[in-house]
C-alpha positions in Angstrom: 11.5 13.9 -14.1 10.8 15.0 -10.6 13.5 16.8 -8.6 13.4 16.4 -5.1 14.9 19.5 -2.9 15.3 18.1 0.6 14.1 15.6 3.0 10.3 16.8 3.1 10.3 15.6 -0.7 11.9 12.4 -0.3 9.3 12.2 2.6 6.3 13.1 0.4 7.7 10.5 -2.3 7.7 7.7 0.1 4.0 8.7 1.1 3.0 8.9 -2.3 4.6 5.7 -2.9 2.7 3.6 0.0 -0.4 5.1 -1.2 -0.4 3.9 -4.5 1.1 0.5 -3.4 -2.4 0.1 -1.0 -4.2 1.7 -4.3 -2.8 -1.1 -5.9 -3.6 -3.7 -4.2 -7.2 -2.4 -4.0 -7.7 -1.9 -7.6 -6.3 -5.5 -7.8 -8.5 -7.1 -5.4 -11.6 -5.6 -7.1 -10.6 -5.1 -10.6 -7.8 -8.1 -11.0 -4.4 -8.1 -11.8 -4.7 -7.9 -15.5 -6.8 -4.9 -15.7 -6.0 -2.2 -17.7 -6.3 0.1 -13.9 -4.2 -2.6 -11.8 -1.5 -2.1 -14.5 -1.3 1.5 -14.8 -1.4 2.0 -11.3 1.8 -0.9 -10.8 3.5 1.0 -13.5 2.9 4.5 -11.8 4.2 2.9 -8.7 7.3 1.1 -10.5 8.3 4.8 -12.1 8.5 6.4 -8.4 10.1 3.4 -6.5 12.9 3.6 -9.1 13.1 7.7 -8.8 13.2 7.1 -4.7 16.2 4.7 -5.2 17.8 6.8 -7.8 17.6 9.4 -5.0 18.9 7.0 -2.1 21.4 5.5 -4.1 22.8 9.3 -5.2 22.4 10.4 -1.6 23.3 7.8 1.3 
């Protein structure tokens, strides 16, 4: 599990997070959305939208 620190982590996390979202929809686009690639990256992006709101919900 990651630990975030301070705001420049939470900040990083949310970068992170939009990056793999447009990943995501690129690897979709190309690949479809029952490749092996657009699943992995949807479940890599499901695993750090749940630590951010973990975080959010732990910190308002």
């Amino acid at each position: 599990m990651t630990v975030l620190r301070d705001n420049n982590d939470l900040e990083n996390l949310l970068i992170y997070i939009n990056k793999l979202r447009q990943d995501l929809i690129e690897v979709g686009l190309i690949n479809g959305l029952a490749s092996r690639e657009t699943i992995q990256l949807s479940e890599q992006l499901d695993y750090y939208i749940i630590q951010y709101q973990r975080v959010i919900h732990k910190n308002p």
